[in-house]
C-alpha positions as CSV (number, residue, x, y, z in Angstrom):
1,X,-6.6,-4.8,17.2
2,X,-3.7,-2.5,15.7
3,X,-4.9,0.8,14.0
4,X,-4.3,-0.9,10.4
5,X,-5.1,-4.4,10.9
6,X,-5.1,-5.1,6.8
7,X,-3.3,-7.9,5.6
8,X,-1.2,-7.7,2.5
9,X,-0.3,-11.5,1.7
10,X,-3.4,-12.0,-0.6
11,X,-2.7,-8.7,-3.2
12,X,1.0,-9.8,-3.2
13,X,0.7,-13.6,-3.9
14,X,-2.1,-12.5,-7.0
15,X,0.3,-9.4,-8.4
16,X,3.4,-12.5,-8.1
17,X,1.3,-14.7,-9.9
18,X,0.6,-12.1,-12.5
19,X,4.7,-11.6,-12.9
20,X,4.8,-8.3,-11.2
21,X,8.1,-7.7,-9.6
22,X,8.0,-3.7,-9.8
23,X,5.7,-1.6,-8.6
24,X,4.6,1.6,-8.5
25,X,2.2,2.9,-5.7
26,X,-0.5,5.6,-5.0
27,X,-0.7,5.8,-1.0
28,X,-0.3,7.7,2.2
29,X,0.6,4.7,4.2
30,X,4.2,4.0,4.3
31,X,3.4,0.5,5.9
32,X,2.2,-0.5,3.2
33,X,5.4,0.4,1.0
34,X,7.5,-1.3,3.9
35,X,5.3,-4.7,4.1
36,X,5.1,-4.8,0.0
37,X,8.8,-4.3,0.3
38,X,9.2,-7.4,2.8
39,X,7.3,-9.4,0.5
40,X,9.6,-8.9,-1.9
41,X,8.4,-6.0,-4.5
42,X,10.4,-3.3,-5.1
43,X,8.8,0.0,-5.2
44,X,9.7,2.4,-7.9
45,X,8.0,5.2,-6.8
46,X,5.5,6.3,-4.0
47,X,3.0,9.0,-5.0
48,X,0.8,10.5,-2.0
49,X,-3.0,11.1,-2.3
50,X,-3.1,14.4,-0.6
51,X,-5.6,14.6,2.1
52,X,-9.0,16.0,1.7
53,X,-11.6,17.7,4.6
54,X,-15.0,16.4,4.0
55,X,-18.1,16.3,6.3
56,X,-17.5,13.2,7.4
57,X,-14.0,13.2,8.1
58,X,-13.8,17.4,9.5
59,X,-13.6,15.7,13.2
């Protein structure tokens, strides 16, 4: 199984159906910019989260 195995298709065919052509995204994954792209959104903007240490992610 890849390392991000989510599939996109399902969020892109409800934001068509809702009109939405542009978007704008909060995200550290740029593969998710590039498949949203592919699917035929263009994407205004791309804001990262920042990363955060917690307990269950210090490892």
């Amino acid at each position: 199984m890849p390392a991000d195995a989510r599939e996109y298709a399902y969020g892109a065919n409800m934001l068509r159906a809702m009109g939405v052509q542009r978007i704008r995204l909060i995200t550290n994954n740029p593969d998710k910019v590039a498949k949203l792209e592919c699917a035929g959104f263009e994407v205004v903007e791309c804001r990262c989260t920042g990363t955060f240490v917690t307990p269950f992610n210090r490892d």
